[in-house]
KOLDO-705287 format. One record per residue (C-alpha): residue number from 1; z, y, x. Coordinates in nm, 3 decimals. Last residue first. Layout:
// KOLDO-705287
+-----+---------+---------+---------+
:   n :      c3 :      c2 :      c1 :
+-----+---------+---------+---------+
: NUM :       Z :       Y :       X :
...
+-----+---------+---------+---------+
***
This chain:
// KOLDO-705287
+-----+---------+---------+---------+
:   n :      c3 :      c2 :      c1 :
+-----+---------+---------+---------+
: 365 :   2.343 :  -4.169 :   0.980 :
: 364 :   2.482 :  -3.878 :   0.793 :
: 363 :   2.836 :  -3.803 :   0.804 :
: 362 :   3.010 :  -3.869 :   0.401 :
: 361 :   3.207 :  -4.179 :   0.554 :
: 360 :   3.367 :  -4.010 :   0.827 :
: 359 :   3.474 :  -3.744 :   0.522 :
: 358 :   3.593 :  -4.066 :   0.386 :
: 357 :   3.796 :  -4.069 :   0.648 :
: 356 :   3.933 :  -3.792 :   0.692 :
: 355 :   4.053 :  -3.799 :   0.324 :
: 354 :   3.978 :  -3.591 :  -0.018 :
: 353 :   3.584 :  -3.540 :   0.086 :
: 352 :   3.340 :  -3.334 :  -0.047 :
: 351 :   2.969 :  -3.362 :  -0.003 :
: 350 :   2.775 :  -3.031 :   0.060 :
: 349 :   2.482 :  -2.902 :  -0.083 :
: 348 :   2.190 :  -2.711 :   0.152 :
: 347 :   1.948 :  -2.956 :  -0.017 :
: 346 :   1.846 :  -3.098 :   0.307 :
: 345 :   1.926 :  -3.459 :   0.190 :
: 344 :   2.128 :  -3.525 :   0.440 :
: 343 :   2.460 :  -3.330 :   0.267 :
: 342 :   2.626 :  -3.142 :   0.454 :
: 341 :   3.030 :  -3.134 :   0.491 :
: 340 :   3.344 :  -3.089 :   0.318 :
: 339 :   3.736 :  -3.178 :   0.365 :
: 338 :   4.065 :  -3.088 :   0.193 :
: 337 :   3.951 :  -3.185 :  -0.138 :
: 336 :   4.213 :  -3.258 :  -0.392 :
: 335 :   4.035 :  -3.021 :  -0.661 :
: 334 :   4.127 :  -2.738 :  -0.885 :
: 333 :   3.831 :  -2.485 :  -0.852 :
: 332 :   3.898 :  -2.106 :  -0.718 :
: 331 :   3.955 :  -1.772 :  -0.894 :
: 330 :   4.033 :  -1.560 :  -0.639 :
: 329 :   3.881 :  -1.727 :  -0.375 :
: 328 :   3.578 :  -1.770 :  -0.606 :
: 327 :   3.562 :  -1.435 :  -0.742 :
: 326 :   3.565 :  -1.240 :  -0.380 :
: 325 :   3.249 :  -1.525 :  -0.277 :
: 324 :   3.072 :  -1.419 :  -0.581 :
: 323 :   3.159 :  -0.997 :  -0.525 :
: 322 :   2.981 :  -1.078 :  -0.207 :
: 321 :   3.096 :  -1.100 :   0.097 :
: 320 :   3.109 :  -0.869 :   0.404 :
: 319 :   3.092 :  -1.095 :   0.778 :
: 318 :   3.371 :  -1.210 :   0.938 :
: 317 :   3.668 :  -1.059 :   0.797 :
: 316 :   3.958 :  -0.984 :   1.017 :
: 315 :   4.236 :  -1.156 :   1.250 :
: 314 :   4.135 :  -1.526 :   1.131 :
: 313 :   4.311 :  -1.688 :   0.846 :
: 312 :   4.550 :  -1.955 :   0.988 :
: 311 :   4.532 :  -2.179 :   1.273 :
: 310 :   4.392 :  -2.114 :   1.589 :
: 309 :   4.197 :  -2.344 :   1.788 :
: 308 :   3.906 :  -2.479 :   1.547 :
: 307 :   3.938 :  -2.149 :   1.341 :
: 306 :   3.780 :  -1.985 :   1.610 :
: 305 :   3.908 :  -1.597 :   1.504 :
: 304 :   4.159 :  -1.586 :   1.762 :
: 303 :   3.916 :  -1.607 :   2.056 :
: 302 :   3.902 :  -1.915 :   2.312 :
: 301 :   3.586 :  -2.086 :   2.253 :
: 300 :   3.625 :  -2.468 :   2.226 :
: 299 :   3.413 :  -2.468 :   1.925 :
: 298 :   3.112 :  -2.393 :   2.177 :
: 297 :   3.180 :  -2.621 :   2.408 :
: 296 :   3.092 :  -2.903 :   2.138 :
: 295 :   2.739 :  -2.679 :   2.046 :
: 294 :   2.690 :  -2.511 :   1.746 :
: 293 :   2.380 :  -2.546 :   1.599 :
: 292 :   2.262 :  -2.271 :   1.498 :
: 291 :   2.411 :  -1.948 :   1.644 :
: 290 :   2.484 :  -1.664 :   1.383 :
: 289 :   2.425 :  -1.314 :   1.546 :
: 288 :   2.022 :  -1.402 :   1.565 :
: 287 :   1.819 :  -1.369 :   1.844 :
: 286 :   1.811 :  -1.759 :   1.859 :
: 285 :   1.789 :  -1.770 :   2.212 :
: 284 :   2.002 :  -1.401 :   2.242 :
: 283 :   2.305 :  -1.569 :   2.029 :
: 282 :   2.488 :  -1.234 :   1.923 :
: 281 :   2.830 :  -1.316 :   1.876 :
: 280 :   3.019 :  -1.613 :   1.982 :
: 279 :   3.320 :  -1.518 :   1.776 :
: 278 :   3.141 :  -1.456 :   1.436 :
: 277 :   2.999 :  -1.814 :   1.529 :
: 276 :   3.314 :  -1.994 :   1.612 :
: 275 :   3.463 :  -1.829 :   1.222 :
: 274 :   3.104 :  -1.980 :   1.032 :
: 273 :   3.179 :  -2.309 :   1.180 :
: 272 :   3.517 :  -2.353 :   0.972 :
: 271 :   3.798 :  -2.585 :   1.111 :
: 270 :   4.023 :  -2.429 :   0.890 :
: 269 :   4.350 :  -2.534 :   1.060 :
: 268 :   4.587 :  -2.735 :   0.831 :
: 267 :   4.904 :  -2.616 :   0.707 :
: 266 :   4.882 :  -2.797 :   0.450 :
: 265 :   4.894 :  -2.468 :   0.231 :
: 264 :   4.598 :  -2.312 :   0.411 :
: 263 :   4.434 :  -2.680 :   0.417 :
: 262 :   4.421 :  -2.650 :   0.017 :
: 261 :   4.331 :  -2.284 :   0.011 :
: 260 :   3.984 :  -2.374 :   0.233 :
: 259 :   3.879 :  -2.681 :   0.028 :
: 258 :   3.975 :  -2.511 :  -0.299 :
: 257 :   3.698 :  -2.186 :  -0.162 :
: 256 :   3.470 :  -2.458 :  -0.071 :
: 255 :   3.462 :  -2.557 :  -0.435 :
: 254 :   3.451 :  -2.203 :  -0.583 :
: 253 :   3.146 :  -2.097 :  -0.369 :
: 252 :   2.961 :  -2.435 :  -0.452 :
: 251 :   2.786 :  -2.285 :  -0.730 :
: 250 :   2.640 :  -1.990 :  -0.448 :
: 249 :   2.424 :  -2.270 :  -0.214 :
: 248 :   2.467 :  -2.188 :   0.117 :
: 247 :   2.813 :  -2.169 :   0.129 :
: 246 :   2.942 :  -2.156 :   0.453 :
: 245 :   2.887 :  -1.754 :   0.534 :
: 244 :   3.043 :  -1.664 :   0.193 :
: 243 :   3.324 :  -1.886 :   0.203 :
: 242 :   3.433 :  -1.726 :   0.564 :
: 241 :   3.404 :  -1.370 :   0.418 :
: 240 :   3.577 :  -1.453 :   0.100 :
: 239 :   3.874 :  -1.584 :   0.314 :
: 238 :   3.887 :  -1.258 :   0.522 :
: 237 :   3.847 :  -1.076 :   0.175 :
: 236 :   4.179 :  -1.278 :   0.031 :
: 235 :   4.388 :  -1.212 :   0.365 :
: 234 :   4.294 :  -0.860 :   0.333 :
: 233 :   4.373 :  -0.833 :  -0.058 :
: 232 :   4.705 :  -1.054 :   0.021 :
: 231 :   4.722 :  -1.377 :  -0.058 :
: 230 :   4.945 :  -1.675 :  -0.192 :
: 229 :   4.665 :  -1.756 :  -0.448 :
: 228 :   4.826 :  -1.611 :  -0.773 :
: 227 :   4.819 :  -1.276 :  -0.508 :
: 226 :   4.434 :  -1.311 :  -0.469 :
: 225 :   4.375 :  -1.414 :  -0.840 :
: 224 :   4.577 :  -1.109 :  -0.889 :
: 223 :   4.331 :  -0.864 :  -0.694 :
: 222 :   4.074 :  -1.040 :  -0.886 :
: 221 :   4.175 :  -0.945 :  -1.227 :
: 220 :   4.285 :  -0.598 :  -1.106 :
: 219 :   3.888 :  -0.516 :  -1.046 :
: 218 :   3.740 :  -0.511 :  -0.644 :
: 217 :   3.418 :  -0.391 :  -0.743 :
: 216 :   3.517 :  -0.028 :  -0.723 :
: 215 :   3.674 :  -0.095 :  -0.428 :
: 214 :   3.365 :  -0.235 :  -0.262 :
: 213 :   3.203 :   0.053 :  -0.432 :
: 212 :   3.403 :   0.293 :  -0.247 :
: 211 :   3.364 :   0.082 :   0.119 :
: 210 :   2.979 :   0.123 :   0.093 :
: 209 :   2.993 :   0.487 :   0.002 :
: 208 :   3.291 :   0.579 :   0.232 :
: 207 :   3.093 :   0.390 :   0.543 :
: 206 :   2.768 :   0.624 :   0.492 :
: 205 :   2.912 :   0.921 :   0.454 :
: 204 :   3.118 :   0.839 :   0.775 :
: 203 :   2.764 :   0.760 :   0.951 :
: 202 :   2.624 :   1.067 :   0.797 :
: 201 :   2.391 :   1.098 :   0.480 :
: 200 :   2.078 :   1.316 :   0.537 :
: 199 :   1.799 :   1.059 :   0.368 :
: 198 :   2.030 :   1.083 :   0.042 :
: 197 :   2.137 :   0.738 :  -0.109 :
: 196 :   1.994 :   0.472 :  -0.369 :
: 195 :   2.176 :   0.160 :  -0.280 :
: 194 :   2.126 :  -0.196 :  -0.337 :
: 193 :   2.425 :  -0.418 :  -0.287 :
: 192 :   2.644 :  -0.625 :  -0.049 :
: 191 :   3.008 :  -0.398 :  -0.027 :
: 190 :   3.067 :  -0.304 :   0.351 :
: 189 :   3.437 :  -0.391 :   0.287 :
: 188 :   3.425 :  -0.739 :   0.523 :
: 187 :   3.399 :  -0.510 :   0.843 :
: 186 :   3.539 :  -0.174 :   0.738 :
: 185 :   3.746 :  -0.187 :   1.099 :
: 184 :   4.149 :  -0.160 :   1.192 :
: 183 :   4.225 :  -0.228 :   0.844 :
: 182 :   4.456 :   0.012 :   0.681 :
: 181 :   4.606 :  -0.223 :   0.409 :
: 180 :   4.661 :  -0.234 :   0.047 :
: 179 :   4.292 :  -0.058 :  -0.010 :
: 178 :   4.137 :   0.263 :  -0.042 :
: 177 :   4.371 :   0.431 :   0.151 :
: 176 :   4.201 :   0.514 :   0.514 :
: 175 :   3.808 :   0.557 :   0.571 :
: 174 :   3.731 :   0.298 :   0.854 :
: 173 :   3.706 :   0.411 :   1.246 :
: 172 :   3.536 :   0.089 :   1.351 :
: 171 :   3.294 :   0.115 :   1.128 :
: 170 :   3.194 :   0.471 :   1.216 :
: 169 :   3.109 :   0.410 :   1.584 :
: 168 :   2.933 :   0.097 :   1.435 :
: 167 :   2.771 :   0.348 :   1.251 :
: 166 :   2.679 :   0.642 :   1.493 :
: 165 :   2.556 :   0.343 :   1.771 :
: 164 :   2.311 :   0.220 :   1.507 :
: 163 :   2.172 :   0.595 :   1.414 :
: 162 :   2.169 :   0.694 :   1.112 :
: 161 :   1.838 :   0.930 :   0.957 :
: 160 :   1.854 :   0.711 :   0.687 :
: 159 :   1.435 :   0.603 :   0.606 :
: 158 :   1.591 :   0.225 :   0.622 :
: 157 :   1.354 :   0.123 :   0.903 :
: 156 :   1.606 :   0.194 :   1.213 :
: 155 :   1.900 :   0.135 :   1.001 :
: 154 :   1.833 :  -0.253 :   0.916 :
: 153 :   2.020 :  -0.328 :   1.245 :
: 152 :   2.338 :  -0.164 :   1.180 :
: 151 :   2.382 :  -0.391 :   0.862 :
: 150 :   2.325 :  -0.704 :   1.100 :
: 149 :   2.583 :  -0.550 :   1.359 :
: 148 :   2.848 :  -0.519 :   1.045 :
: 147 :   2.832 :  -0.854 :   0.991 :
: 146 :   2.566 :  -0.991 :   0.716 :
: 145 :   2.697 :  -1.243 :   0.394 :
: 144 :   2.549 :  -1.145 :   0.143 :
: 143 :   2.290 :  -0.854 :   0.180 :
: 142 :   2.286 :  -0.493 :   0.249 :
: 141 :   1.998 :  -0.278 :   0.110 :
: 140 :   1.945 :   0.081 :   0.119 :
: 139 :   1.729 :   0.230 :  -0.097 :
: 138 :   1.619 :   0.628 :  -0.004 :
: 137 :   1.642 :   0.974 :  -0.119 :
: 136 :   1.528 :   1.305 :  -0.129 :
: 135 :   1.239 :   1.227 :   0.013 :
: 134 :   1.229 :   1.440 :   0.340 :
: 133 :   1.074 :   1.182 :   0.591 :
: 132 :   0.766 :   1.300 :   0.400 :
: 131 :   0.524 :   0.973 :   0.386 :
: 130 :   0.516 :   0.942 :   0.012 :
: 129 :   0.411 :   1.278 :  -0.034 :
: 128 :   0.135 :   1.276 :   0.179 :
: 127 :  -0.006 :   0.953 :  -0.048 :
: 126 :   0.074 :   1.137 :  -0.347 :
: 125 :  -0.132 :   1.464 :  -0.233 :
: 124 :  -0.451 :   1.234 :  -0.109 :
: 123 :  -0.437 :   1.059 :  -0.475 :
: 122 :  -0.445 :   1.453 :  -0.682 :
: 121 :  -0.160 :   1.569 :  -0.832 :
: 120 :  -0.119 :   1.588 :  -1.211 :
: 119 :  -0.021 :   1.237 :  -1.185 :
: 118 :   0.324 :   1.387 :  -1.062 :
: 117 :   0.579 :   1.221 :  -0.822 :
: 116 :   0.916 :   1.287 :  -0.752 :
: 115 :   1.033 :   1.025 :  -0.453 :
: 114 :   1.280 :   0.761 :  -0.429 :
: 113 :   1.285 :   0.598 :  -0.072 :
: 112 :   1.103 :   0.356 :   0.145 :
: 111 :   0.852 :   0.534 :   0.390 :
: 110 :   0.442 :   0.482 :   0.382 :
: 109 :   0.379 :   0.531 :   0.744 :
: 108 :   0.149 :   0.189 :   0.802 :
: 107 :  -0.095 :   0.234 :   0.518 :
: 106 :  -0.159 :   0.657 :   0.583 :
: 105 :  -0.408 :   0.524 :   0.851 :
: 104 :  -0.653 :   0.786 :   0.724 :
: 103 :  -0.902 :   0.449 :   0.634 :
: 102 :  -0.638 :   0.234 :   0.557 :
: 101 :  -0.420 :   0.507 :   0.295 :
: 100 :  -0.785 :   0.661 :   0.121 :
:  99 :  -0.915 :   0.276 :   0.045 :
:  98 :  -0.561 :   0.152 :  -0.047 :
:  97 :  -0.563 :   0.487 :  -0.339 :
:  96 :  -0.924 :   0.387 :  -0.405 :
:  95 :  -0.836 :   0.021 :  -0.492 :
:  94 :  -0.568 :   0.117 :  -0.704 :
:  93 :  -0.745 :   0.370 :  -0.916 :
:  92 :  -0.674 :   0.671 :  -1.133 :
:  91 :  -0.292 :   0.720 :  -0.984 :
:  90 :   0.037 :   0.819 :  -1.145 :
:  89 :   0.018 :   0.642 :  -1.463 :
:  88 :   0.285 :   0.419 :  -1.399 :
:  87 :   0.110 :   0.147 :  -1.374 :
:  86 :  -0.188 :   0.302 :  -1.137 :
:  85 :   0.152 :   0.384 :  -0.919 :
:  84 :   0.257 :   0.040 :  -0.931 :
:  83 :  -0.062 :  -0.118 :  -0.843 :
:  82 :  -0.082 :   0.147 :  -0.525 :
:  81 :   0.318 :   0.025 :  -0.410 :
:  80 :   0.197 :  -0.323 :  -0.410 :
:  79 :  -0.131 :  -0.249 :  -0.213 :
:  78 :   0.146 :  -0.073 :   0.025 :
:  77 :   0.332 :  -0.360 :   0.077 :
:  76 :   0.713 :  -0.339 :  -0.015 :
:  75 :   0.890 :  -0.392 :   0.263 :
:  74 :   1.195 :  -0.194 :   0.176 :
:  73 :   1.150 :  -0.035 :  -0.157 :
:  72 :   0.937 :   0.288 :  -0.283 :
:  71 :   1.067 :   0.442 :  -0.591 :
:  70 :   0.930 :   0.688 :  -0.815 :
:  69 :   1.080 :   0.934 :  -1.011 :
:  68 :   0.869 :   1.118 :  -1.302 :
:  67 :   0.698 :   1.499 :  -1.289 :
:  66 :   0.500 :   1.565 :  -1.616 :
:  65 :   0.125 :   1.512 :  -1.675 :
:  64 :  -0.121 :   1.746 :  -1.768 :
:  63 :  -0.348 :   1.747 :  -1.515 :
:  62 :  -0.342 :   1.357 :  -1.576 :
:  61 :  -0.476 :   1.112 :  -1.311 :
:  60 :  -0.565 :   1.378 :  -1.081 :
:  59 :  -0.937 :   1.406 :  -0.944 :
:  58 :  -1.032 :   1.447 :  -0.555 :
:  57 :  -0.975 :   1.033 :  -0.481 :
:  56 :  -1.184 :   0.959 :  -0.815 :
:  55 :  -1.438 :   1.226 :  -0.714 :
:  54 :  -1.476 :   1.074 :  -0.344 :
:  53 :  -1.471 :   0.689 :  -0.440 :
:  52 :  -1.785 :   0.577 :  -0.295 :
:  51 :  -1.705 :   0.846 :  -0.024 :
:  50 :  -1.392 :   0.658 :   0.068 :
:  49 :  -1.592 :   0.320 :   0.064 :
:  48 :  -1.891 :   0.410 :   0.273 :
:  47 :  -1.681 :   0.537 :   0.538 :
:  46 :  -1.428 :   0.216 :   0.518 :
:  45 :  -1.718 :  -0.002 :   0.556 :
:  44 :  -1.871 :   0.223 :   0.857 :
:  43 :  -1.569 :   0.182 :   1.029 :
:  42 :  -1.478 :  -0.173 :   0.968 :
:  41 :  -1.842 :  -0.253 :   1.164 :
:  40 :  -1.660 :  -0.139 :   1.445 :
:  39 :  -1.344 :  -0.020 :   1.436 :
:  38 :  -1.032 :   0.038 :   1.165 :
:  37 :  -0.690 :   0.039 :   1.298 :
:  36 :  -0.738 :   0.361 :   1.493 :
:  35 :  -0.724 :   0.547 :   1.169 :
:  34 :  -1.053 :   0.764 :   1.034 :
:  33 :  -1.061 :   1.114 :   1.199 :
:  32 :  -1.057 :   1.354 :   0.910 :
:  31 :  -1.108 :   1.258 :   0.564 :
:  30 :  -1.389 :   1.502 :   0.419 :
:  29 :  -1.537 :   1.575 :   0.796 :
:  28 :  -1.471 :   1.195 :   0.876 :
:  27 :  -1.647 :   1.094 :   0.618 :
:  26 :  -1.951 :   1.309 :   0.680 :
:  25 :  -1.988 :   1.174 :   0.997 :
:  24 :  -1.922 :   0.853 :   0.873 :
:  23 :  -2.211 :   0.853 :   0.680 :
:  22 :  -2.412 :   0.995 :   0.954 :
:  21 :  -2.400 :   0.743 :   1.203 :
:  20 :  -2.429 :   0.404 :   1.077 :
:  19 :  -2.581 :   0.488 :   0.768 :
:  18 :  -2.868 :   0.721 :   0.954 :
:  17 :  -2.919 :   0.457 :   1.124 :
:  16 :  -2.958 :   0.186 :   0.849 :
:  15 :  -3.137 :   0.461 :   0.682 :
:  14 :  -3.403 :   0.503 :   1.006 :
:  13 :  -3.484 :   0.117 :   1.023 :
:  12 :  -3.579 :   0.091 :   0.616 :
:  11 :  -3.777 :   0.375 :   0.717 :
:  10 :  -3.945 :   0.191 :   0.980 :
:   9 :  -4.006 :  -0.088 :   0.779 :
:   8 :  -4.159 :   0.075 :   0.484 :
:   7 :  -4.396 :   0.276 :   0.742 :
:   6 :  -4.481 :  -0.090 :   0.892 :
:   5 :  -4.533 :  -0.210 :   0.560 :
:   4 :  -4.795 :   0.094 :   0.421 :
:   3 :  -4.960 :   0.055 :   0.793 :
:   2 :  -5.009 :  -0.367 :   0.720 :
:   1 :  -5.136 :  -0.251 :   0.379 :
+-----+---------+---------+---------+
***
């Protein structure tokens, strides 16, 4: 009996080996090397895993099924990405599609774009397929409310194959006669929206896309608001800019937009924050291109677009607003509000005021 246990034992022993070494042996002859990522006792999970679900990895969804497009976004996780692709019929098995991407380290180089995918191909052909930089296309996103710099920024991971320096380069030498003026950049015409573009777009490609469907948003009804205003179309997009950037909350758009046109025709400066920190630039302790809080010294920089110093509309936009911010210059609230500020409750509201002093009155304690 004691021989019959010790025999049981030992074999017990000699499959945990032989699991520890030879199943991912054989994995790794199916799979190739597993990923870097994965060590230890990770290893051998993974192993076990991907063979576990060898035939559904191998097998197509449909062998029959048709070509469809399929689109990856920026950031998306890639167990996100795997439950759409079982929902669209593309893939047997979600868990076996993240099983085959962590353990060939195919997770970290899925790319953003919109790809033409059949379930008639097999789980380790779709997962290639989503990681050639050669997608047709890919979605670019600009939001509310970034400068120019910020939109250069989100190149490097957009799947565009645009460098930084190639569009600022760009930016600064803007398509000419889409609008009333030749502006000396496209900052505040880089239209906030989600774009499906091809991978091999230039820089200039690039800036006539954005700036075309600015103009295509930019209807007759709001280029009269603008005039009905006392503006121009720049002056009315360099006021758009500055609402966009101060509101945090979008309802209030309208509101600070009165606040802003009422001081214009006082002939009161703007006194916005939003116009010290486009002129500050890129605050390296916050590493962010809007510094928060401002400092005292800070609102005493000398650059014409510190609306504490200079009056007026600043020499360009300061950021590129949003077809919200463009409506509420254009179409702005009646009120007799010349002043706003926070509100304490950390709502991101502000609390009007008609007088300095009960602006005084509206500072929190």
């Amino acid at each position: 009996m004691r021989r019959f246990l010790f025999l049981l034992s030992l074999l017990f022993v000699l499959l945990i080996l032989a699991a520890i070494f030879v199943v991912p042996l054989i994995a790794a002859r199916l799979y190739g090397p597993p990923s870097p990522a994965i060590a230890g006792i990770q290893h051998l999970q993974y192993a076990v895993k991907i063979l576990w679900y060898d035939t559904t990895i191998s097998l197509p969804a449909d062998i029959y099924g048709t070509e469809q497009n399929f689109n990856i976004a920026l950031g998306e996780s890639p167990y996100e990405i795997a439950i759409r692709l079982q929902e669209q019929g593309l893939i047997l098995d979600t868990e076996a599609f993240i099983t085959l991407l962590v353990y060939t380290g195919m997770d970290t180089g899925l790319l953003p774009g919109n790809y033409r995918l059949s379930p008639s191909l097999s789980m380790r052909s779709i997962a290639g397929t989503l990681q050639d930089t050669r997608a047709s296309q890919v979605l670019f996103v600009i939001l509310p409310g970034w400068r120019m710099e910020e939109v250069a920024a989100s190149l490097p991971t957009s799947g565009l194959h645009i460098s930084e320096v190639e569009f600022l380069a760009a930016v600064r030498t803007p398509p000419l006669g889409i609008f009333d003026v030749d502006p000396p950049t496209s900052e505040g015409f880089l239209f906030p929206d989600s774009y499906l573009l091809s991978r091999n777009l230039t820089a200039d490609q690039l800036i006539t896309e954005l700036t075309l469907n600015f103009a295509r948003h930019l209807t007759p009804e709001i280029k009269l608001g603008f005039t009905q205003q006392g503006l121009t179309v720049y002056e009315g997009v360099k006021l758009a800019s500055i609402v966009e950037r101060e509101a945090v909350v979008a309802d209030e758009q309208e509101m600070i937009a009165s606040v802003f046109l009422n001081r214009l025709r006082a002939g009161q400066k703007l006194e916005s924050d939003p116009t010290v920190q486009y002129a500050l630039g890129y605050d390296k302790i916050s590493q962010s291109w809007w510094k928060n809080p401002l400092t005292y010294a800070d609102l005493e920089v000398d650059s014409p677009y510190n609306a504490y110093l200079y009056p007026g509309l600043p020499p360009g936009p300061i950021c590129n607003p949003s077809l919200g911010a463009l409506e509420a210059v254009a179409f702005p609230a009646e009120t007799p509000y010349y002043f706003f500020r926070a509100r304490c409750d950390g709502t991101g509201l502000h609390a009007f005021a008609e007088t300095f002093e009960e602006h005084l009155a509206n500072a929190c304690e």
